[in-house]
C-alpha positions in Angstrom: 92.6 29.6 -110.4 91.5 26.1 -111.9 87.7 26.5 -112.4 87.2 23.2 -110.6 87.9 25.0 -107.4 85.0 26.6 -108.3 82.2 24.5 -109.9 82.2 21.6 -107.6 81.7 23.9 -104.3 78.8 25.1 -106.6 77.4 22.1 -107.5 77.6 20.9 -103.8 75.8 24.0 -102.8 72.9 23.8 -105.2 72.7 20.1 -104.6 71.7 20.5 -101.2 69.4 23.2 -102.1 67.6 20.8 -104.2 67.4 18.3 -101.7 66.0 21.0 -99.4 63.4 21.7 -101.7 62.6 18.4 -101.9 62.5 17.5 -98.6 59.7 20.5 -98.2 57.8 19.8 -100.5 57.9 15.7 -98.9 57.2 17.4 -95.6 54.1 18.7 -96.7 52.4 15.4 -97.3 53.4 15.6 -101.4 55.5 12.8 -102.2 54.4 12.0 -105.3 55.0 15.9 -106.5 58.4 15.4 -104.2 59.5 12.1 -105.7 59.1 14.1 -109.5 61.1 17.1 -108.3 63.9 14.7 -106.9 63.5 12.7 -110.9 63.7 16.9 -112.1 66.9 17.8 -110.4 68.5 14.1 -110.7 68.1 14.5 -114.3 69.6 18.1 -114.5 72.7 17.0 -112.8 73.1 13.8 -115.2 73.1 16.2 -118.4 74.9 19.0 -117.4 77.6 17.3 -115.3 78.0 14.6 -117.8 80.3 14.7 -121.1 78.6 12.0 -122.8 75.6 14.3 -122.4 76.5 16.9 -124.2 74.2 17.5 -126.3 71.0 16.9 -124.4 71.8 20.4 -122.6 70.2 22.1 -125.4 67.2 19.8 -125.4 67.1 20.1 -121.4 65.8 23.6 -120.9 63.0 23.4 -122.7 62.0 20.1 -122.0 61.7 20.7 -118.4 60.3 23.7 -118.9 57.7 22.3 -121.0 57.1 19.7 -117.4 56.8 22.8 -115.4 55.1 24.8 -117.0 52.7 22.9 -119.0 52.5 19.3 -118.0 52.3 19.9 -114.6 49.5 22.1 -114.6 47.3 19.7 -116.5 48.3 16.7 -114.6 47.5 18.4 -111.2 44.5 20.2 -112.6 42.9 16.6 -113.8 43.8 14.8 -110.2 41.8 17.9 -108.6 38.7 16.8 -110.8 38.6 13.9 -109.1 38.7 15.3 -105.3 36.2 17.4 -103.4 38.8 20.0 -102.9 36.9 23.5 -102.2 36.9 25.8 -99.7 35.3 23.6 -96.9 37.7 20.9 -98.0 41.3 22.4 -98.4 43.3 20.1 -96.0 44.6 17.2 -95.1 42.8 14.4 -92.6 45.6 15.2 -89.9 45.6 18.8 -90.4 41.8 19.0 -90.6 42.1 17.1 -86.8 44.9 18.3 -85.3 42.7 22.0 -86.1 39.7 20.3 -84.4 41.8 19.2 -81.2 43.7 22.7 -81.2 40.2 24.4 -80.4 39.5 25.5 -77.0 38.1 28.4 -74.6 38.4 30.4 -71.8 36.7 28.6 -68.5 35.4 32.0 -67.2 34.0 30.5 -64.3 37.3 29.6 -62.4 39.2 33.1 -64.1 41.2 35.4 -62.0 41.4 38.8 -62.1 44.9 39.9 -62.1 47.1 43.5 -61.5 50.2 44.3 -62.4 52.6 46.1 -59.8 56.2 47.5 -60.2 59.3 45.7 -58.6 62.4 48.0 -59.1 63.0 47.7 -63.5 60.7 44.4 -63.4 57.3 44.1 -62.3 55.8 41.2 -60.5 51.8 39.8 -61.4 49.2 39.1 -58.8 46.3 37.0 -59.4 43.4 37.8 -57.4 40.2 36.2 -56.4 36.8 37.0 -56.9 36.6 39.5 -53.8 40.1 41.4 -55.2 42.2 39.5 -52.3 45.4 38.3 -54.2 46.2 34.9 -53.9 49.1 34.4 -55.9 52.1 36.1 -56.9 54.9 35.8 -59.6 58.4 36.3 -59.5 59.8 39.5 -61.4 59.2 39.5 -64.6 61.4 41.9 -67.4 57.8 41.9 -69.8 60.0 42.5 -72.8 59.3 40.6 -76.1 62.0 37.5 -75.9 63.1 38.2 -72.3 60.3 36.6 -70.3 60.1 33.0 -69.9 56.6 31.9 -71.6 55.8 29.2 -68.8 55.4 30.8 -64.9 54.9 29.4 -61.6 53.4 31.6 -59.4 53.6 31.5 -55.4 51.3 32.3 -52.5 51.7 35.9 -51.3 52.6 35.0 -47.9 55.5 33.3 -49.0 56.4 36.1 -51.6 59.1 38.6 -50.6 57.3 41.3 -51.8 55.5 44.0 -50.7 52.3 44.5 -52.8 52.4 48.2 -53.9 49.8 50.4 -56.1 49.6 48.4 -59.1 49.5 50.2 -62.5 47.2 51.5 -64.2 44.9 50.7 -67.4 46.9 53.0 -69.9 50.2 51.6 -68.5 48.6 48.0 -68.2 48.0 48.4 -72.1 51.3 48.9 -73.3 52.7 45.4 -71.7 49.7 43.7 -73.4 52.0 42.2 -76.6 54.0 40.8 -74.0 50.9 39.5 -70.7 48.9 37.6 -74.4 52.2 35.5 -74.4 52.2 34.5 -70.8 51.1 30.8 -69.2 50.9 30.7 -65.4 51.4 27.6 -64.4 49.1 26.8 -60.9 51.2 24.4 -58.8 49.0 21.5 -58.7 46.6 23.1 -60.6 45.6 24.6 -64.2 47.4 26.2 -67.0 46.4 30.3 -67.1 46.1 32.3 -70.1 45.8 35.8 -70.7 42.0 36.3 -71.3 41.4 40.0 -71.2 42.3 43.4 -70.1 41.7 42.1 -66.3 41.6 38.6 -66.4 44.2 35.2 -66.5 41.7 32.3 -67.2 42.2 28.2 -67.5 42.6 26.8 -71.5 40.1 24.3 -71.6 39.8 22.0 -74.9 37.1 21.7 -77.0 38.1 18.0 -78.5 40.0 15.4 -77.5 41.7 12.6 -79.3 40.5 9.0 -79.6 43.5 6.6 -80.9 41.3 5.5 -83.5 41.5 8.4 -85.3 38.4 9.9 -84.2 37.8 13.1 -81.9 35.4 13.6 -79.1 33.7 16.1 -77.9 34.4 17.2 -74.7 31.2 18.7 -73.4 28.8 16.0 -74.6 30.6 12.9 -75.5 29.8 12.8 -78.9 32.5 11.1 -81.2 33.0 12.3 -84.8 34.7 9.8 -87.2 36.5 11.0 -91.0 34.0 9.6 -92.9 36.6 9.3 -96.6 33.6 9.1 -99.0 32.2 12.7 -97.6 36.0 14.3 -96.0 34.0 15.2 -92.9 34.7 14.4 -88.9 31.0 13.2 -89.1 28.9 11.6 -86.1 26.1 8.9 -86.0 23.5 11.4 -86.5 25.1 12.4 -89.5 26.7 16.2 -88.2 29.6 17.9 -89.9 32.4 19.6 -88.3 34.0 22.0 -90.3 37.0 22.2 -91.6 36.9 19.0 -93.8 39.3 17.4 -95.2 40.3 16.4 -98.8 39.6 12.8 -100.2 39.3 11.1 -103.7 35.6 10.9 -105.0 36.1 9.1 -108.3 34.0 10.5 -110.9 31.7 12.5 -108.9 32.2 16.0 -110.2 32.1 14.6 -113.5 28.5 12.6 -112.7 27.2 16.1 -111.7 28.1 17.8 -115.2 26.2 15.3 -116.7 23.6 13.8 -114.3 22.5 16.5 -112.2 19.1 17.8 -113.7 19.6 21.2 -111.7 23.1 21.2 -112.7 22.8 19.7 -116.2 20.5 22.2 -117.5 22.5 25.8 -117.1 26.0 23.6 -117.9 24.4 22.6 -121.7 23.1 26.0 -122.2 26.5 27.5 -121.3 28.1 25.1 -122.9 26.0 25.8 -126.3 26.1 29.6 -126.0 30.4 29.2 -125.8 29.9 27.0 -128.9 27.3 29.8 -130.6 29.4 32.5 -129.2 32.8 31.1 -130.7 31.1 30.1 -134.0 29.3 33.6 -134.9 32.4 35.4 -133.8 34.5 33.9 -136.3 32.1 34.0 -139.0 31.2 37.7 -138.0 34.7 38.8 -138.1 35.6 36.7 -141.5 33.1 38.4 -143.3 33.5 42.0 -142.0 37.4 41.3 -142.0 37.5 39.7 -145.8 35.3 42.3 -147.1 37.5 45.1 -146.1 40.6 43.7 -147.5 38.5 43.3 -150.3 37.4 46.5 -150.8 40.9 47.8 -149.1 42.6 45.9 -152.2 40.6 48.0 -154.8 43.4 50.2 -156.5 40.8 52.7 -157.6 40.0 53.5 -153.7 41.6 57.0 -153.0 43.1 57.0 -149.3 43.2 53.7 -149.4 46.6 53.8 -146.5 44.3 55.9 -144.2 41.3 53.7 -144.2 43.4 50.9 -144.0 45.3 52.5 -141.0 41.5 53.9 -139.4 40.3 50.4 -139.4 43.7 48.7 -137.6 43.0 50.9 -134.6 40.7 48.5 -132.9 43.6 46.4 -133.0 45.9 48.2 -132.0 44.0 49.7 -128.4 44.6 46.8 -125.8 41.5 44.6 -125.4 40.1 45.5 -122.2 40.3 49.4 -122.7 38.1 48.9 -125.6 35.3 46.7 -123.7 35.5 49.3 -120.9 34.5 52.0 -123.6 32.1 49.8 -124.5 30.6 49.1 -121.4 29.7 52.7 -121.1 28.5 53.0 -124.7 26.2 50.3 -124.3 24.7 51.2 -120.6 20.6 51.6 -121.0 20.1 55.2 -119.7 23.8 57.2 -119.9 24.9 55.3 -123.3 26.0 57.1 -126.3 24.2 54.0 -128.3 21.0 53.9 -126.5 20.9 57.9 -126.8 21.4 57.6 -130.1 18.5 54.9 -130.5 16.3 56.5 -128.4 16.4 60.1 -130.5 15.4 58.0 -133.8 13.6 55.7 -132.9 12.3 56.2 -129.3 13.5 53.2 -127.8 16.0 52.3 -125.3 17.3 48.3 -124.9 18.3 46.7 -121.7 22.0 45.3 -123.1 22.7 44.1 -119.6 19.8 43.0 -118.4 17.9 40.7 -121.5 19.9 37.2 -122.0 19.5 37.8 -125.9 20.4 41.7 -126.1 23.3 40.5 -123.8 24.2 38.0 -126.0 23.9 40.2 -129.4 26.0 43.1 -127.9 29.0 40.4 -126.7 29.2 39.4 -130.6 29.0 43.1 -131.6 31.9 44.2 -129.6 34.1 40.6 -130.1 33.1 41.7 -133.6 34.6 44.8 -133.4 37.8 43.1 -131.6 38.6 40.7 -133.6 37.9 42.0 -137.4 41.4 44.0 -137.9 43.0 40.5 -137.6 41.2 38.7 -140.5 41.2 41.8 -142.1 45.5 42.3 -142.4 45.3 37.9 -142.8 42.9 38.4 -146.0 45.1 41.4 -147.0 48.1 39.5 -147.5 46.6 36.4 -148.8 45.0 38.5 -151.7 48.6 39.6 -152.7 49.4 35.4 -153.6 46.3 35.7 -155.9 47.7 35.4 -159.2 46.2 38.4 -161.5 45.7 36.9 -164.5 43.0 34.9 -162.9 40.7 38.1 -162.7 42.0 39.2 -166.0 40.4 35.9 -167.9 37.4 36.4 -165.8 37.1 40.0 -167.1 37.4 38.6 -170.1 34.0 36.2 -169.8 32.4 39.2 -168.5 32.1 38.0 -164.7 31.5 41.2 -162.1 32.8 41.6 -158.8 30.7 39.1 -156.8 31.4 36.4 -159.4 35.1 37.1 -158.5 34.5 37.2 -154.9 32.8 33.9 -154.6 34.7 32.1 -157.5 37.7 33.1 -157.3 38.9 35.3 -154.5 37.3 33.3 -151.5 38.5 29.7 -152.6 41.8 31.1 -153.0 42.0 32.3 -149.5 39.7 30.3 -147.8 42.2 26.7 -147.5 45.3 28.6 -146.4 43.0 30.3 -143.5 41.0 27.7 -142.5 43.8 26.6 -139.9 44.0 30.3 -138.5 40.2 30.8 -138.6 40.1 27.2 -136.3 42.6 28.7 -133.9 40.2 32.2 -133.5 37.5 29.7 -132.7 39.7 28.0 -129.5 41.1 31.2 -128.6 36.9 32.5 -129.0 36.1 29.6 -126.9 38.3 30.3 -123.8 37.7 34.3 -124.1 37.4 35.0 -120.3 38.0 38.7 -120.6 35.5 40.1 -122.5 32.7 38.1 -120.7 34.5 38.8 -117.7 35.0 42.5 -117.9 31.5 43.4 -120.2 29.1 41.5 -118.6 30.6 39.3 -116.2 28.3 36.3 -117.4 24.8 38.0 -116.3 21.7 38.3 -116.4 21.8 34.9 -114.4 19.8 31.7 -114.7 17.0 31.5 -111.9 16.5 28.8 -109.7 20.2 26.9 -109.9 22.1 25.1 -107.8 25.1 27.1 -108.7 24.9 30.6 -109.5 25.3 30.5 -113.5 25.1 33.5 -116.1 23.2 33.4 -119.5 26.1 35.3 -121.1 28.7 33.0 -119.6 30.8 30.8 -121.5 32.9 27.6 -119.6 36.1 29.4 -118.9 34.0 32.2 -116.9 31.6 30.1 -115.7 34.6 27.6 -114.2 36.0 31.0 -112.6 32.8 31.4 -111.0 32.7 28.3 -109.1 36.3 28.0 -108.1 36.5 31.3 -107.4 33.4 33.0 -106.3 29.4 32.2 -106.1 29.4 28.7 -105.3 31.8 28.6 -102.4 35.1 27.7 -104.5 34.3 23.9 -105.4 38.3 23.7 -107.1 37.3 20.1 -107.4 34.2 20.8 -109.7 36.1 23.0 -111.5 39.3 21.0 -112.5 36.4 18.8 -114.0 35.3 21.9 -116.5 38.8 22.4 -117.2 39.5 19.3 -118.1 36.6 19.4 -120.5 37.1 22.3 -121.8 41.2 21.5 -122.5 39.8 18.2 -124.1 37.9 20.4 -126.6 40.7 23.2 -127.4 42.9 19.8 -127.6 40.6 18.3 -130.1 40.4 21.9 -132.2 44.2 22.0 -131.8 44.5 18.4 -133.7 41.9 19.5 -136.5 44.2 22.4 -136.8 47.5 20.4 -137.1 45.5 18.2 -139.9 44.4 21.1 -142.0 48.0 22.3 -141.8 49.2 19.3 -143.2 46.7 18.9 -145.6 47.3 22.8 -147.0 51.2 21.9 -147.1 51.0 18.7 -149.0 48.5 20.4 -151.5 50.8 23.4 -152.5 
């Protein structure tokens, strides 16, 4: 069979499921994201159809993957920081009033009571008046799901051919229920009736109606509310909200309450020194614990050298979060292994969780604990390119071990790890699971605006407000992640630098 046969049926086929994609993600109001999806797949077909092509579709994959998967996400994530997208303020202005103007309620002052009453297979409703008399009556009706027609036009019972029978009772009336919710009985020359109960077909009255300049009014009271864009609220003279609002652009707003809200200011500096402080010590912690046992690892008069080197890889080899479970029941202040310990020498038991410093000082014990094995087996092997006859000469001048260590060992190894130690600080800086999981940012700060913890750092604090205390402000968020990708970007560039630097030394 000639392959042609074949590919162009298949390129015709996902060619139109590209275009559907595209035309979905149009029809949900994103034509900029659909217009880019449209460039995506136009692009595809151009390389990989193409001969003169060729040699782009190795370049292809990963180009648009690295679109997808990583330009994307910062390019949307830095529009939201200019919105006041949350969770009061997740649509659209036309789906934030077509909601209002779908709102409406039972008028239970002109409802019906109703009874339902066999007719051969079919069973026929009668809607009766406040005194029980039945004043109208519908035609058969199969009540099966998908059988019954949705709209019904009911007729007096003196012109109904039917004979009103015992109607059936509550237990039977319950099991047609799915079916009665689904009904609209139309009143000839009057309203539309709606299920509204166990015993009762009511009018649908709305709430809102529509004024053509884009505004909605109130039934009840008259009051208009017009989208006010600055806020993305319906809003009326008096300056009232309806909920839901709607999402707008607010310029720099989220970014002018990082930095010039005094209630807001004050907890975001603090957290954003203590990720700084907690990034910083964690790195310097785990250096010098790390270099010191490769060190002291690369003694060669050390007996059992291979089992203390393989006893002090094990915290790197148990996944993270197991590990700061454990020790989130070693450090608890009154069951604690630690505190027990503490309290049988010296009589005292510290609140870890509950005192911002203690907090703080157990987070860098454990991210201590974490994070040593990996300097340690980075030292290990960069001890191995020392060359020996360097310690030999220093034997020689009678140096001892320290005078190695700081003369000759750690500027030997400190250049090539500079770049690795820089990476441990941005990884350090973004570490949402140990805060997260140990003390998920508390003890927090008192009297805030948003709920913020001592022990949180900006990723976890950014969590926080999109995701839980403060009523999922996305918007505000974006704005910290765009900060906080500006900084990791920044390290990243120091990183590349030092790189370079260590390359064109050797």
């Amino acid at each position: 069979m000639n392959p042609a046969f074949i590919k162009w049926p298949l390129t015709a086929l996902l060619a139109a499921a590209c275009l559907w994609l595209v035309m979905a993600i149009i029809s949900t109001g994103q034509i900029a994201w659909g217009l880019g999806a449209l460039g995506l797949f136009a692009t595809a077909f151009w390389v990989y159809l193409s001969k003169a092509n060729f040699a782009y579709r190795y370049l292809f994959p990963g180009i648009a993957g690295m679109l997808l998967f990583v330009a994307f996400p910062l390019v949307y994530t830095f529009q939201l920081g200019f919105t006041n997208y949350s969770s009061t303020n997740l649509l659209t202005e036309e789906r934030s009033r077509a909601y209002l103007l779908d709102q409406s309620e039972f008028d239970e002052e002109e409802a019906l009571g109703y009874s339902l009453h066999p007719d051969g297979k079919e069973f026929r409703l009668v809607l009766r008046d406040a005194s029980g008399n039945p004043v109208w009556v519908t035609g058969p009706l199969a009540l099966r799901s998908g059988k019954t027609p949705p709209v019904i036009t009911p007729q007096p019972p003196a012109e109904a051919s039917f004979a009103i029978g015992e109607p059936l009772g509550l237990r039977e009336l319950l099991t047609h229920r799915q079916v009665l919710q689904q009904l609209q009985v139309q009143i000839p020359n009057g309203p539309e009736l709606r299920y509204a109960g166990v015993r009762e077909f009511a009018p649908v009255k709305r709430l809102w109606k529509a004024v053509p300049d884009g505004s909605v009014q109130e039934v009840a009271s008259g009051v208009v509310y017009s989208p006010n864009r600055d806020t993305g609220f319906f809003e009326n003279l008096a300056g009232e909200r309806l909920q839901p609002g709607f999402k707008v652009g607010i310029g720099w707003k989220n970014y002018a309450r990082l930095f010039g809200d005094p209630d807001f200011r004050g907890p975001f500096f603090s957290i954003f020194i203590w990720t700084v402080v907690f990034a910083g010590l964690t790195v310097l912690f785990t250096t010098a614990v790390g270099m010191a046992l490769a060190v002291l690892l690369n003694w060669e008069g050390l007996r059992g050298r291979t089992v203390y080197r393989t006893l002090l890889f094990l915290p790197y080899a148990v996944p993270g979060f197991i590990s700061i479970l454990v020790f989130k029941g070693l450090f608890n202040q009154n069951f604690g292994e630690i505190n027990a310990i503490l309290a049988a020498l010296l009589g005292i038991k510290p609140a870890w969780f509950a005192d911002p410093l203690l907090a703080k000082v157990m987070i860098l014990i454990v991210n201590t604990w974490l994070g040593y094995p990996y300097i340690m087996i980075l030292c290990s092997g960069l001890l191995k390119s020392i060359p020996a006859d360097l310690y030999e000469a220093s034997a020689l001048a009678g140096a001892g071990p320290l005078t190695n260590f700081f003369k000759i060992t750690m500027p030997q190894i400190i250049k090539p790890l500079t770049p690795l130690l820089i990476s441990a600080f941005a990884f350090n800086f973004n570490n949402f699971v140990l805060i997260a999981l140990l003390t998920d940012g508390r003890p927090d700060f008192l009297n805030t605006k948003l709920p913020a913890g001592q022990t949180d750092i900006l990723v976890s604090y950014t969590y926080r407000i999109a995701f839980r205390d403060s009523g999922q402000d996305f918007g505000l968020a974006a704005a910290i992640s765009t900060l906080i990708f500006i900084l990791v970007a920044l390290l990243s560039i120091v990183n590349l630098r030092l790189t370079k630097s260590n390359e064109q030394g050797r």
